[in-house]
matplotlib code that plots the C-alpha trace (Angstrom):
import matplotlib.pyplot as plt

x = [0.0, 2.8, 4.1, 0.8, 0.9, -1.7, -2.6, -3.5, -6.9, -6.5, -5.2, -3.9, -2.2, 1.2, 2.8, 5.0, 2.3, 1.0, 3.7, 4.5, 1.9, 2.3, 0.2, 0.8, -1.3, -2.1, -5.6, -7.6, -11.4, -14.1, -17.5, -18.6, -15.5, -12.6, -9.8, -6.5, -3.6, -0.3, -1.5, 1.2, 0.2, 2.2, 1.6, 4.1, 5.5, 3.0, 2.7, -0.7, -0.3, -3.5, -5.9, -9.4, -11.7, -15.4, -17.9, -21.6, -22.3, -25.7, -25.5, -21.4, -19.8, -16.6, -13.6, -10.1, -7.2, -5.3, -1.8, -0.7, 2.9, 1.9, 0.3, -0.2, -3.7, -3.5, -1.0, -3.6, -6.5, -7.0, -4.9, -5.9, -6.7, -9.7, -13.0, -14.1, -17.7, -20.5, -22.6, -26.0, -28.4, -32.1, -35.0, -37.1, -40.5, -41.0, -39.8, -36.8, -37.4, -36.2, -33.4, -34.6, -33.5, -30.7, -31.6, -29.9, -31.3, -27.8, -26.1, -28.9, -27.3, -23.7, -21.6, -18.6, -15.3, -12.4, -9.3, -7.3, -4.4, -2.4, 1.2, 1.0, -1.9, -1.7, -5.2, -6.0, -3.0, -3.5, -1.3, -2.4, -0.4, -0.8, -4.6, -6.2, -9.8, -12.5, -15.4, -17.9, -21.6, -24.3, -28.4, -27.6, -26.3, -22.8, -20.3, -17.4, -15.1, -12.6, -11.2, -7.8, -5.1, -2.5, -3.3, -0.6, 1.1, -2.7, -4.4, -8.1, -10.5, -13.5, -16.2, -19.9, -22.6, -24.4, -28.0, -29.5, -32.1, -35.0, -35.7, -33.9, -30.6, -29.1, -25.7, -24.2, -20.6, -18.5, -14.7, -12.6, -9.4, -7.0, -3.2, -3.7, -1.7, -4.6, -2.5, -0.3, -3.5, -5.6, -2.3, -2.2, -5.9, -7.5, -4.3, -5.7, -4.1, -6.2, -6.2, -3.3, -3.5, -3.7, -7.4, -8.8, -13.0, -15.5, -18.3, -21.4, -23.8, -26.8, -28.4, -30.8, -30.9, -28.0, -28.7, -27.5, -30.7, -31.8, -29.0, -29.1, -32.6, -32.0, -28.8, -28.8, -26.0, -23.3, -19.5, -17.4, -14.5, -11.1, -8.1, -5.6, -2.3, -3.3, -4.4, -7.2, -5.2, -6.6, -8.1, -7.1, -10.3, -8.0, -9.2, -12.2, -12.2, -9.9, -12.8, -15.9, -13.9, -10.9, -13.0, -15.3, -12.4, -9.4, -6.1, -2.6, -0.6, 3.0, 1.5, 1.9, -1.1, -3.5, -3.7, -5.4, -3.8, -5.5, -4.6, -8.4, -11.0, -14.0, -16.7, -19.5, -22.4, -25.9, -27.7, -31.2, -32.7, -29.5, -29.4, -26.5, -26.6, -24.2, -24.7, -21.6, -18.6, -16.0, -12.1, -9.9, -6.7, -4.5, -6.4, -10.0, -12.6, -15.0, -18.6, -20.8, -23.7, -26.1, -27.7, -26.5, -28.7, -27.2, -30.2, -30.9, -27.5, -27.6, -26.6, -27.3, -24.8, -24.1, -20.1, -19.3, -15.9, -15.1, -11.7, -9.3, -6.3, -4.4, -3.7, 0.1, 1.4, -1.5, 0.0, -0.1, 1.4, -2.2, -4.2, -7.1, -9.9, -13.3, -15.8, -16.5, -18.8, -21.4, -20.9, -24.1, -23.4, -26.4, -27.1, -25.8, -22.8, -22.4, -22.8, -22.2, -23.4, -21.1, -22.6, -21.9, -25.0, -25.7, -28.4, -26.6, -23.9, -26.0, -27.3, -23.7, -22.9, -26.1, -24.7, -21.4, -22.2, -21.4, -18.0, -17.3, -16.6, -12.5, -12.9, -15.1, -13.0, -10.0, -12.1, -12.9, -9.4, -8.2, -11.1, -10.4, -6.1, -7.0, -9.2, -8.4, -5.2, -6.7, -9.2, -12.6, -13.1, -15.9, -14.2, -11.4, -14.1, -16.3, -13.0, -12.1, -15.5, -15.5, -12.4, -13.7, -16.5, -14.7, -15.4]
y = [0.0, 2.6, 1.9, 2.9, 6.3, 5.1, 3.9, 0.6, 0.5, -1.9, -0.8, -3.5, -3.8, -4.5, -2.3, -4.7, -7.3, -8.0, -6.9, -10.1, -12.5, -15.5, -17.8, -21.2, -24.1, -25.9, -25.7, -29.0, -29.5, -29.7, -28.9, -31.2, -31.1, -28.6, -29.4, -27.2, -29.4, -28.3, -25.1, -22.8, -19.7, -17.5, -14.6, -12.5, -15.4, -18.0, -20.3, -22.2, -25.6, -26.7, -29.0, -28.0, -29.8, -29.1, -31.4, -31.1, -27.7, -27.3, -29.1, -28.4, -31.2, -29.5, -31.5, -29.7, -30.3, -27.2, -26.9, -23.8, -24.1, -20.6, -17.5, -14.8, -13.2, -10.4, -8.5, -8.1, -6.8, -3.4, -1.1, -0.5, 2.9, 5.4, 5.2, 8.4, 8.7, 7.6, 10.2, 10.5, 9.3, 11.1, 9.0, 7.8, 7.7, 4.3, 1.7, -0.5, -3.1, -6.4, -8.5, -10.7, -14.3, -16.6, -18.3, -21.5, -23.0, -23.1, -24.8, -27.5, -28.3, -28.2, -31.3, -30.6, -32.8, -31.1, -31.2, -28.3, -28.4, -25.5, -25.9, -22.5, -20.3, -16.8, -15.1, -12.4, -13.0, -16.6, -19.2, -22.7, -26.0, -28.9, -28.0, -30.2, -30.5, -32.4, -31.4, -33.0, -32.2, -33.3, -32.5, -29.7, -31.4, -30.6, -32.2, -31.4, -34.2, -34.1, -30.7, -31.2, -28.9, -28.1, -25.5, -24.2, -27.4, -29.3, -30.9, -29.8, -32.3, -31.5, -32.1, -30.5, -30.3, -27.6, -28.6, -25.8, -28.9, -26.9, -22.8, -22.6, -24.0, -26.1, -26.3, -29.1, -29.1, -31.2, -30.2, -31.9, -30.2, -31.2, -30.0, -26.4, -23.9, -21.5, -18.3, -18.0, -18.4, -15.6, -13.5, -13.6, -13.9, -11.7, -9.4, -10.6, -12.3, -13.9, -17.6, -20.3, -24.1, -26.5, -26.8, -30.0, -29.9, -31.0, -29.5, -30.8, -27.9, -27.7, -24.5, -23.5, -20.0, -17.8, -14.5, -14.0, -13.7, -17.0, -18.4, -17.7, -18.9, -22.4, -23.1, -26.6, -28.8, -29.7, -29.4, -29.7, -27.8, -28.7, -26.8, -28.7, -27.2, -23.3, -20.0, -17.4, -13.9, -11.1, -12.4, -14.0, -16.4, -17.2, -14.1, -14.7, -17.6, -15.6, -13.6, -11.3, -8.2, -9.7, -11.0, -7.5, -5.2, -3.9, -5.6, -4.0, -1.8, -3.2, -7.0, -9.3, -9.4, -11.1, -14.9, -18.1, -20.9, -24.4, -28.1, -28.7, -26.2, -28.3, -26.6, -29.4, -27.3, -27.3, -25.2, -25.0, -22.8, -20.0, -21.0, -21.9, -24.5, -25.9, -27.6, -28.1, -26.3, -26.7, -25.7, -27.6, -25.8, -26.0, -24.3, -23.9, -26.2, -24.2, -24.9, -22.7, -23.5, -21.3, -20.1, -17.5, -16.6, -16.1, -14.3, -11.5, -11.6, -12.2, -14.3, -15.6, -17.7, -18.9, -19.7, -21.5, -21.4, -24.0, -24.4, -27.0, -26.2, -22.9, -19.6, -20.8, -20.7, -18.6, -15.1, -15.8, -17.3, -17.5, -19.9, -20.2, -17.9, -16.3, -17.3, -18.5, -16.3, -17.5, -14.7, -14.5, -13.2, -11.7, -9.1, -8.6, -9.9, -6.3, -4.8, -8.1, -7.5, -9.2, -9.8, -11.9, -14.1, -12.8, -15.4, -18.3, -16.9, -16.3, -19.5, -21.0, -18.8, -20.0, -23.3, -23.0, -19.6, -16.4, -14.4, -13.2, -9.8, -9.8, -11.6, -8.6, -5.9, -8.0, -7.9, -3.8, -3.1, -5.0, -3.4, 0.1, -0.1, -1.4, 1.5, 3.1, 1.2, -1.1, -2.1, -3.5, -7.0, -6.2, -4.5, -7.2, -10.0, -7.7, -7.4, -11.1, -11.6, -9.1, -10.5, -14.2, -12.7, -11.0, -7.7]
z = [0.0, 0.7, -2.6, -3.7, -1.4, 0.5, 4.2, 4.7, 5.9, 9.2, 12.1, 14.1, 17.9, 16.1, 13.0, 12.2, 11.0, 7.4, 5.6, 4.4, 2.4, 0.5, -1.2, -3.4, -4.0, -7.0, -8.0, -10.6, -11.1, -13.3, -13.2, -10.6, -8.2, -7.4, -5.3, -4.0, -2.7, -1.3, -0.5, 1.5, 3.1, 4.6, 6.9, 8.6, 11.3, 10.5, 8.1, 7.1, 4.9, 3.7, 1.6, 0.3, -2.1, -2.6, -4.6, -5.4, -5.7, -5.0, -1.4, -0.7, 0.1, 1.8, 2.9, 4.2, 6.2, 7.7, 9.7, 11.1, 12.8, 15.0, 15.6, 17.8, 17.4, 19.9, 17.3, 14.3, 16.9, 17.0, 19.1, 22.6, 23.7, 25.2, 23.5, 22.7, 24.5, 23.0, 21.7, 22.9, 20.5, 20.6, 21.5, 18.8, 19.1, 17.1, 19.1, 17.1, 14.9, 16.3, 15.1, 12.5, 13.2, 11.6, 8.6, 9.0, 5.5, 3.7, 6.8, 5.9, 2.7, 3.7, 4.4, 6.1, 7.2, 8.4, 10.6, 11.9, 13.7, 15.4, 17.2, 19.3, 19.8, 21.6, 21.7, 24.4, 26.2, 27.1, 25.5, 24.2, 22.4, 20.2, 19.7, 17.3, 16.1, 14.0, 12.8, 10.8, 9.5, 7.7, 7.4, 10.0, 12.7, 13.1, 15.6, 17.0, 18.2, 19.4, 20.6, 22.4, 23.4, 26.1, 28.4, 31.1, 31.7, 31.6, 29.1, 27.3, 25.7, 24.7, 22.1, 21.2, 18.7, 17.0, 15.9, 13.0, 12.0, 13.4, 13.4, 16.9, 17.1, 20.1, 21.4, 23.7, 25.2, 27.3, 28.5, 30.6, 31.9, 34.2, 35.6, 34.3, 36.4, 37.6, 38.3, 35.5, 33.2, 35.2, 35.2, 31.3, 30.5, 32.9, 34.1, 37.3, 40.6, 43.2, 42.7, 43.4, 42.1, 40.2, 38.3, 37.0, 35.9, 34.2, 32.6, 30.6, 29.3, 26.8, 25.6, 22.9, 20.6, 19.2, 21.5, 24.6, 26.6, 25.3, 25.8, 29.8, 30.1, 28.4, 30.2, 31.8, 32.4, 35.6, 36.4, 38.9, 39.8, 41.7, 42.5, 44.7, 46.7, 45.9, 47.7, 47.5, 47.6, 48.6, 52.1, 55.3, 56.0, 59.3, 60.5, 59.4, 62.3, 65.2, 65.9, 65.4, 65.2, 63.1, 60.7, 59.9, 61.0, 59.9, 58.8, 60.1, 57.5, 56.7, 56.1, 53.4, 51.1, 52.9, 51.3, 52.6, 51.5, 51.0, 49.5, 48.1, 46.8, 45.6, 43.8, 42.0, 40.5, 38.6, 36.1, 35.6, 33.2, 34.2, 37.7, 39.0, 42.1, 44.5, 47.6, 48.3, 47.5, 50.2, 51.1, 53.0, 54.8, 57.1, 59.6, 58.4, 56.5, 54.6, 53.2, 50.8, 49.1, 47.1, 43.9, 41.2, 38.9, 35.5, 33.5, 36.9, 37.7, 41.3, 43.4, 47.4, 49.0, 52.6, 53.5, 56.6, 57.9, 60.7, 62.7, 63.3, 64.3, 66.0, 64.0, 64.1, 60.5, 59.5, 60.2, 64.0, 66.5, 68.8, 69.9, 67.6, 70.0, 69.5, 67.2, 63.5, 61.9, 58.7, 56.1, 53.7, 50.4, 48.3, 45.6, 42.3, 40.3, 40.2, 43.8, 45.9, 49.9, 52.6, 56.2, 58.7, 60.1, 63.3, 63.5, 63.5, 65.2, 68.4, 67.8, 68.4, 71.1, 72.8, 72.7, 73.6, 76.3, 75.6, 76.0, 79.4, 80.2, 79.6, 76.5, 75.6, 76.8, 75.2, 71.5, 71.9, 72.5, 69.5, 67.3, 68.8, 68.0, 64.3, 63.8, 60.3, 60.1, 56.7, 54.6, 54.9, 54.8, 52.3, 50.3, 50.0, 49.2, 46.6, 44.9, 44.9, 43.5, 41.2, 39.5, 39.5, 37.6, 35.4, 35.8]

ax = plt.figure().add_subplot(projection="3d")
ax.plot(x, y, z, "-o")
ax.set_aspect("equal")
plt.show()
């Protein structure tokens, strides 16, 4: 294009990229059938070698083989930068026409059998190996299987289906994952550091429609999470157990970042029509075991979880050298995905205290003294667990 005196017209993330393209393959056919073999393609770092024939034009027949030796997406996306604000539109008094739906007619017709294989991926900073993948199709069903890849030292399989046989299409997916290192994947995904460990899961979902609303409501399926020998950064659920005023109070300036280490996190789940369900999500540490169960609904966008942490040993080890004193406290989690709400559950907690009698007057006077020489010294617990949550969502 410079030769030419003119810009090119894509702006990408990288300068340096498509300013080298190549292209070779030889090319037969006749009317009924047309076939490229040995096809080359080269772009910038990455080179593409690849087979392609197509037969019986009126219903495709589509066969192809692809290679690519590596790639790095993130270069050819646009450049990052401020969006200028959105101009405010004026209201209209005729209310939008809806979005007409998919016509999946021509994927009807189309027979499909390919392979694709891909030595290194890099897409939104997260890096992937060895991915390889079949898919198939026929009448409008179209299957995908297998999908395999390495993902930070673990290993993805997976496979799905895409149903277009009927107006409304339907979607099914199953993934199995295990030995992925969680925190380097966050770090590079997500830019985001809270999670320790080593993740294996399983997940099995079905939906129905191609918009996202739809997509929400239909959602059913299960999965089930584990992350073994990690930590949770970003709170100290040992304080959570020392006491009442530890656990809703203030942490001391000049600490580590607060971290609770574990050697299980186990998180089995159900969706329902968008709602998300566990029963029993527990964490097992050195000090603590933990138990939350609770619903998040995926189409309102709220959620309404209970978390019960439980001691079982002292404090030592855990930023302390104490005795493990005072009293667990329930913390109930509810609102949006948004604008989560962290309380403890005073209920239950005089409940327990009922049981096992209440705190005397020095252990009183001891807990008011520690609350008072904490006194603007940190940060919320709240705060610390709406941020944890806010970058497990995402947002």
């Amino acid at each position: 294009m410079s030769a030419l005196g003119r810009e090119f017209p894509i702006k990408t993330a990288d300068s340096e990229v498509l300013k080298r393209v190549a292209l070779q393959a030889r090319v037969k056919g006749n009317p009924k059938r047309v076939s490229v073999l040995d096809g080359v393609f080269e772009l910038d770092d990455s080179k593409v070698t690849f087979s392609v024939s197509v037969k019986d034009f009126s219903r495709p027949d589509v066969a192809f083989d692809v290679n690519l030796d590596q790639i790095d997406l993130d270069r050819y996306l646009p450049p990052s930068g401020k969006k200028k604000p959105a101009e405010k539109k004026k209201k209209s008094s005729p209310q939008a026409p809806e979005k007409g739906k998919t016509d999946y007619a021509s994927l009807r017709k189309l027979v499909l059998d390919g392979k694709i294989r891909i030595g290194t991926l890099k897409a939104h900073g997260a890096k992937i190996q060895d991915l390889y993948l079949k898919i198939s199709g026929k009448r409008g069903l179209f299957k995908l299987n297998p999908l395999t890849l390495k993902l930070y030292q673990g290993n993805v399989s997976s496979k799905g289906a895409f149903d277009v046989r009927k107006n409304t299409p339907k979607t099914n997916i199953s993934v199995q994952a295990k030995g992925i290192q969680v925190n380097p994947l966050l770090k590079d995904l997500m830019d985001k550091d809270f999670l320790e460990g080593t993740a294996q899961a399983t997940l099995n979902i079905a939906l129905a429609g191609d918009e996202g609303e739809m997509i929400k409501r239909t959602l059913n399926g299960k999965g089930d999470f584990l992350f073994k020998d990690g930590a949770i950064k970003g709170i100290d659920l040992a304080g959570m157990v020392r006491n009442t005023a530890a656990a809703f109070g203030l942490a001391e300036k000049g600490k580590k970042k607060p971290r609770t280490d574990f050697s299980a996190l186990h998180a089995p789940f159900t969706i329902t029509k968008g709602l998300v369900d566990t029963k029993k999500t527990t964490m097992v540490s050195p000090l603590i075991r933990v138990l939350a169960k609770g619903k998040a609904n995926l189409v309102k966008e709220t959620m309404n979880f209970r978390i019960e942490p439980k001691f079982v040993a002292t404090l030592k080890g855990q930023g302390t050298t104490e005795q493990l004193s005072g009293i667990t406290v329930p913390i109930l989690v509810s609102g949006s995905f948004s604008s989560p709400q962290f309380r403890p559950d005073l209920e239950a907690l005089l409940k327990q205290k009922l049981k096992t009698g209440l705190p005397d007057s020095s252990e009183l006077k001891n807990m008011l003294k520690e609350k008072d020489s904490k006194e603007g010294e940190a940060e919320p617990l709240e705060e610390k667990a709406k941020g944890l949550l806010k970058g497990l969502l995402g947002r």
